[in-house]
Backbone as CSV, one residue per row, in Angstrom:
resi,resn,N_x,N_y,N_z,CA_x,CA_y,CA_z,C_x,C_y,C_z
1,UNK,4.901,-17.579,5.605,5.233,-17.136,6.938,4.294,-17.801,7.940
2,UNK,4.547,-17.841,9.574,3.789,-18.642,9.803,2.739,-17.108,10.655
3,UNK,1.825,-17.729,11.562,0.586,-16.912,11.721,0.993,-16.469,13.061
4,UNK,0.615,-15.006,12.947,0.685,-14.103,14.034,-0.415,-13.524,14.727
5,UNK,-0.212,-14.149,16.166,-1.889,-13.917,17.194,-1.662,-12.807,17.801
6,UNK,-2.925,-12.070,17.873,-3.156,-10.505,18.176,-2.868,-11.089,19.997
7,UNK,-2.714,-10.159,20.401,-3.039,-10.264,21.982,-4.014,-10.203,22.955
8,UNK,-4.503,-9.309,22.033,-6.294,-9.013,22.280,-7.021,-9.835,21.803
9,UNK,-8.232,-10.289,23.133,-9.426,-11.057,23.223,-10.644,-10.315,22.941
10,UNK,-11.132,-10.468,21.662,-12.652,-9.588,21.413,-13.857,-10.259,22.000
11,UNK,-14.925,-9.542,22.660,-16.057,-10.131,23.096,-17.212,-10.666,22.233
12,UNK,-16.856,-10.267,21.174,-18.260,-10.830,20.093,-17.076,-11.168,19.022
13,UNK,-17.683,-11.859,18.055,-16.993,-12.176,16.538,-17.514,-11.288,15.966
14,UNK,-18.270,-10.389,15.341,-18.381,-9.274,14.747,-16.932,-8.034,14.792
15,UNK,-16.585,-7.753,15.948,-15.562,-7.196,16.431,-14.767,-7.770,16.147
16,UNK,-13.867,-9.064,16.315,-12.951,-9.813,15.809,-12.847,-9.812,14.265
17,UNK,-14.190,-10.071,13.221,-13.912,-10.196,11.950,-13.394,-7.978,11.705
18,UNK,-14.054,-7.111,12.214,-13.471,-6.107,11.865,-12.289,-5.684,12.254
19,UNK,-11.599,-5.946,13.148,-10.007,-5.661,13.263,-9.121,-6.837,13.025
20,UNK,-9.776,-7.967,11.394,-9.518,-8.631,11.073,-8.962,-8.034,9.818
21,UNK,-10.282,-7.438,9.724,-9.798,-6.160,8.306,-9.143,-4.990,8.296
22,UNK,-9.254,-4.496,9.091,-8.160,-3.913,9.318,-6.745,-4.136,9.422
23,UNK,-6.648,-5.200,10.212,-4.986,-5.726,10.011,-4.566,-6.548,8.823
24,UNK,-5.879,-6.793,7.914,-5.474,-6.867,7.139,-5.283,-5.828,5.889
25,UNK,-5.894,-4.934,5.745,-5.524,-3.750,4.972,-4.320,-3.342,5.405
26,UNK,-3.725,-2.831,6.938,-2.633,-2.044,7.239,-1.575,-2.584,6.896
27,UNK,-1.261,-4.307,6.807,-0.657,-4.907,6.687,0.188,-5.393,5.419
28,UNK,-1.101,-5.154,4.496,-0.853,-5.246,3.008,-0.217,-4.066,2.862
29,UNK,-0.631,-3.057,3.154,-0.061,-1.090,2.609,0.981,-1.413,3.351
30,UNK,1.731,-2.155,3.989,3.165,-1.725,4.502,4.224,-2.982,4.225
31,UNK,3.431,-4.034,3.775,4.246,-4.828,3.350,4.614,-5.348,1.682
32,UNK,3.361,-4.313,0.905,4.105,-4.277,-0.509,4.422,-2.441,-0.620
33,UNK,5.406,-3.197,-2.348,6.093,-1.998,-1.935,5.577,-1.201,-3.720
34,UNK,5.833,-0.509,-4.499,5.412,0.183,-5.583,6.410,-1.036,-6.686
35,UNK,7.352,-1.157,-6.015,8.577,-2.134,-7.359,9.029,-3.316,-6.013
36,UNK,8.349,-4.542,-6.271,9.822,-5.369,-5.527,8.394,-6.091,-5.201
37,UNK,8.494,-7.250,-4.112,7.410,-8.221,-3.545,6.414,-8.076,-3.141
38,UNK,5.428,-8.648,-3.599,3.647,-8.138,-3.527,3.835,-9.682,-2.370
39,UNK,2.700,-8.819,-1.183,2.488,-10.133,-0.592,0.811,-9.776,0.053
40,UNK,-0.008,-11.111,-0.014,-1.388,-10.838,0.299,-1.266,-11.456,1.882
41,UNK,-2.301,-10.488,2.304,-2.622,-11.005,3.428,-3.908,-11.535,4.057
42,UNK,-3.370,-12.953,4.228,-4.755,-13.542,5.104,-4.869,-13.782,6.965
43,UNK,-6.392,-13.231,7.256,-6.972,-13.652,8.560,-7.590,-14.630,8.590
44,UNK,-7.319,-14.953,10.158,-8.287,-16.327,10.545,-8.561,-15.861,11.733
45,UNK,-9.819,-15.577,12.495,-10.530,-15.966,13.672,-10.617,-16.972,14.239
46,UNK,-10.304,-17.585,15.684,-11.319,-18.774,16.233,-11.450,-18.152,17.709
47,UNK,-12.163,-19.122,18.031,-13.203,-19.074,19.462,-11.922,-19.177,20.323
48,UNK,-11.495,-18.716,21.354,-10.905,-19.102,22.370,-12.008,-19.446,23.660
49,UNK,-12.343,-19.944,24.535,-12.917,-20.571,25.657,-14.036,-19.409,24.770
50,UNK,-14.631,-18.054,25.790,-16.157,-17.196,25.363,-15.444,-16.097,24.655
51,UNK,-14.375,-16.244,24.350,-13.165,-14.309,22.966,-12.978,-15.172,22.008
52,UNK,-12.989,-13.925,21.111,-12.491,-14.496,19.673,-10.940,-13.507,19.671
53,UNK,-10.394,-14.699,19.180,-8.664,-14.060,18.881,-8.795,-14.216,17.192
54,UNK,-7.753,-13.078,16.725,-7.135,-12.654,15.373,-6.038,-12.895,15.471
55,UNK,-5.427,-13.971,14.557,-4.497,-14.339,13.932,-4.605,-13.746,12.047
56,UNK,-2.865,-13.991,11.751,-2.839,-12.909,10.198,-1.626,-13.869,9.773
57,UNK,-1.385,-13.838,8.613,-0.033,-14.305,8.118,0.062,-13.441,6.405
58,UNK,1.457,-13.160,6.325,1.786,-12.794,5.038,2.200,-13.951,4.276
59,UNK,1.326,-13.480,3.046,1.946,-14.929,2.056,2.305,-14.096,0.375
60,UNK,3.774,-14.656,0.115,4.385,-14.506,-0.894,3.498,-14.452,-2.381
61,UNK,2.872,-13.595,-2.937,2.414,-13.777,-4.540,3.404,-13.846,-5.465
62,UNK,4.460,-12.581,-5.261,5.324,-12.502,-6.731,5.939,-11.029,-6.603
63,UNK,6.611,-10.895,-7.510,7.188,-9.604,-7.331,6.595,-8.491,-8.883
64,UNK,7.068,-7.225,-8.606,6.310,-6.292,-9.110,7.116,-5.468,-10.194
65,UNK,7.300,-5.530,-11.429,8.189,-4.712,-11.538,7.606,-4.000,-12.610
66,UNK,8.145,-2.786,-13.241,7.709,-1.466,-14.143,7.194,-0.864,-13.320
67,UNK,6.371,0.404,-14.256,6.496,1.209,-13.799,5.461,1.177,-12.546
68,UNK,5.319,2.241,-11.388,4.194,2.292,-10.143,2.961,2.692,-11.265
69,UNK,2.784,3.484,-11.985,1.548,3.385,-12.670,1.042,4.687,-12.355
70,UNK,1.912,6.018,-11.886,1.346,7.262,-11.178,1.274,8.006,-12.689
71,UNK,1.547,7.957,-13.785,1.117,8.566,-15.296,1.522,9.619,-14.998
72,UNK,2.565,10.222,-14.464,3.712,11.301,-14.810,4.090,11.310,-15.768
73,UNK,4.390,10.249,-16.239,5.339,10.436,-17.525,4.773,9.874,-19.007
74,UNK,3.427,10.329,-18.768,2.636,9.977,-20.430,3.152,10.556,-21.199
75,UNK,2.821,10.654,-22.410,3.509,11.759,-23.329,2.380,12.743,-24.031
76,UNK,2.734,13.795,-23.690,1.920,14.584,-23.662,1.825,15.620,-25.681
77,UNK,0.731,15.968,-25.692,0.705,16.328,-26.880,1.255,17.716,-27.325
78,UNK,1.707,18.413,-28.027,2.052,19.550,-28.315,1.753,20.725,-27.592
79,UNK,0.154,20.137,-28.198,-0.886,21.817,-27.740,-0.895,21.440,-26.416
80,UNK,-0.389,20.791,-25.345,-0.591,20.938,-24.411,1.001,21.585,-23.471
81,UNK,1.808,20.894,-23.784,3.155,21.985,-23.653,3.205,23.452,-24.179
82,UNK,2.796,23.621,-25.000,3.042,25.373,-25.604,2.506,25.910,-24.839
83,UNK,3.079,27.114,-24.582,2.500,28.332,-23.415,2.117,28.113,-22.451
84,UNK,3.170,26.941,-21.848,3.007,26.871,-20.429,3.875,27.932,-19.667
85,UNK,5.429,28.141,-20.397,6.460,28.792,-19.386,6.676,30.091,-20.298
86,UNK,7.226,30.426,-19.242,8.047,32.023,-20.008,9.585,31.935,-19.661
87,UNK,10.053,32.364,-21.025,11.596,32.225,-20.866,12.109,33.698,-20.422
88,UNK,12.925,33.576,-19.788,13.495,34.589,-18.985,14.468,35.200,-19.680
89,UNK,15.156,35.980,-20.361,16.422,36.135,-21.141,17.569,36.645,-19.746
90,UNK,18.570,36.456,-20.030,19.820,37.085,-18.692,20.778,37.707,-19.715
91,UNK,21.103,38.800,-18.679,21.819,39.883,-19.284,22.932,39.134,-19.096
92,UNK,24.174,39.927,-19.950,25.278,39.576,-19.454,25.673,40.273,-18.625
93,UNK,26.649,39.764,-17.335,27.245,40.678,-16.944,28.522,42.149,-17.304
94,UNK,28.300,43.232,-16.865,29.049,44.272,-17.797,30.732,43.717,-16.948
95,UNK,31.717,44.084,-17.482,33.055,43.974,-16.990,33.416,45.477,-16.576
């Protein structure tokens, strides 16, 4: 993709490299997804005349697939299912 310039002029480069990181963290969390295209994101700073401008671009790694990795669905051992629930019995209804 090609590179996208912030609008904002920072007064020091310290400030510029941190809402460098930032747009680049926010950017990554919304542009991959749990299953489907991982994409990394890189910043670049430069000097404009006495501001530093932030520029970002997304770049393609690969795609993602199985499971998200949240371990819901391990398999769990015996002794750990037993006597979790209580079964309810239901009457029948009388006629």
């Amino acid at each position: 993709m090609e590179w996208v310039k912030l609008q904002t002029m920072y007064d020091s480069e310290e400030k510029a490299l941190k809402i460098a990181s930032i747009v680049a963290t926010t950017e990554s969390r919304l542009a991959n997804e749990s299953h489907g295209p991982q994409y990394e994101v890189e910043t670049n700073i430069e000097q404009v005349e006495d501001k530093w401008q932030v520029s970002w671009r997304k770049v393609f790694v690969g795609n993602k697939n199985g499971c998200g990795g949240c371990q819901s669905c391990q398999d769990k051992s015996p002794e750990q299912t037993k006597g979790n629930g209580k079964v309810i019995p239901f009457r029948k209804p009388s006629v």
